[in-house]
C-alpha angles and dihedrals in degrees: 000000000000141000097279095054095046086059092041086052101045087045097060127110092257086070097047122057121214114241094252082053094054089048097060085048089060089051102047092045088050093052090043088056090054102050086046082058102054088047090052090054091044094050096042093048087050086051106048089055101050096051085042090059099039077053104060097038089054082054097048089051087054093041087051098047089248092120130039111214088200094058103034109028097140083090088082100056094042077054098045112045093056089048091045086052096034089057086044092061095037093063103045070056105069089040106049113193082207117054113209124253138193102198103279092105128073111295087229092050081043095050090047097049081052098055086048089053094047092051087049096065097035088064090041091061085039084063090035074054092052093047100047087054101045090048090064091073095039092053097047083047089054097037080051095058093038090055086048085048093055091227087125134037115229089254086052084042097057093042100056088042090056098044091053095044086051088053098039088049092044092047095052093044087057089053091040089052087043095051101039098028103047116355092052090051098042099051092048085055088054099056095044087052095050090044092047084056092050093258118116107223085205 
């Protein structure tokens, strides 16, 4: 195929979008921002919880003696590292870079809050990412104090080694799945949408 083809091609109607056509895409990229906002509330609420019940039943076991911060201080860092992340997120949160649409705005100004919004959460499950691999440390640190504790037998020690490591393989791959399977694909549309309307989405 030469030159000439490769224009002819680019420049069909399957490249460029009719105006009508643009317009869907905005819609359907506003009302998938606000559902990926709802999501994001929902999640964060389920995970503050958690981690504030996991918490305070980690202080109660100290108040009670049944946990001796010498021995088994990796409790603190395994604690520490999802609340840091979870008010982290909690605060991009509140102040979104991308403010939500629902159509009524320019479809070039609606595809770029979407890309925003896209890169947003790319670099959240980065970070998701960051954390999954840096708890598999910290929970062999704290399974490792437990077992010099005696508070688990080697057999009790292994299972729930191998429960955590399950959890911790099939929640990166999800991420894994999210980033490269949607999120990658989606932000490279929307940047060949925005240059094709003369906007550059970086």
């Amino acid at each position: 195929m030469n030159l000439d083809e490769l224009q002819s091609a680019w420049d069909s109607p399957r490249n460029r979008p009719s105006m009508e056509e643009q317009q869907q895409l905005a819609r359907q990229f506003s009302r998938q921002m606000i559902r990926r906002r709802r999501f994001q509330t929902v999640w964060l609420i389920n995970t503050l919880v958690w981690l504030t019940v996991i918490t305070v039943i980690a202080i109660g076991s100290i108040a009670r003696g049944k946990t001796s911060v010498g021995q088994e201080w990796g409790l603190f860092p395994l604690l520490a590292a999802p609340w840091a992340l979870a008010v982290y997120f909690l605060r991009r949160h509140l102040k979104p870079a991308a403010p939500l649409t629902r159509g009524e705005v320019a479809v070039a100004d609606s595809f770029r809050a979407a890309l925003g919004s896209t890169r947003t959460e790319k670099s959240h499950l980065k970070w998701v990412g960051v954390l999954l691999a840096g708890m598999i440390p910290l929970l062999a640190l704290a399974m490792k104090q437990l077992y010099a504790a005696g508070k688990m037998s080697e057999h009790e020690l292994a299972c729930m080694a191998g429960f955590f490591g399950g959890v911790l393989l099939l929640s990166a791959g999800g991420v894994a799945a999210r980033y490269f399977g949607r999120l990658r694909p989606q932000e490279e549309r929307l940047d060949a949408l925005l240059a094709e309307l003369g906007h550059g989405g970086r």
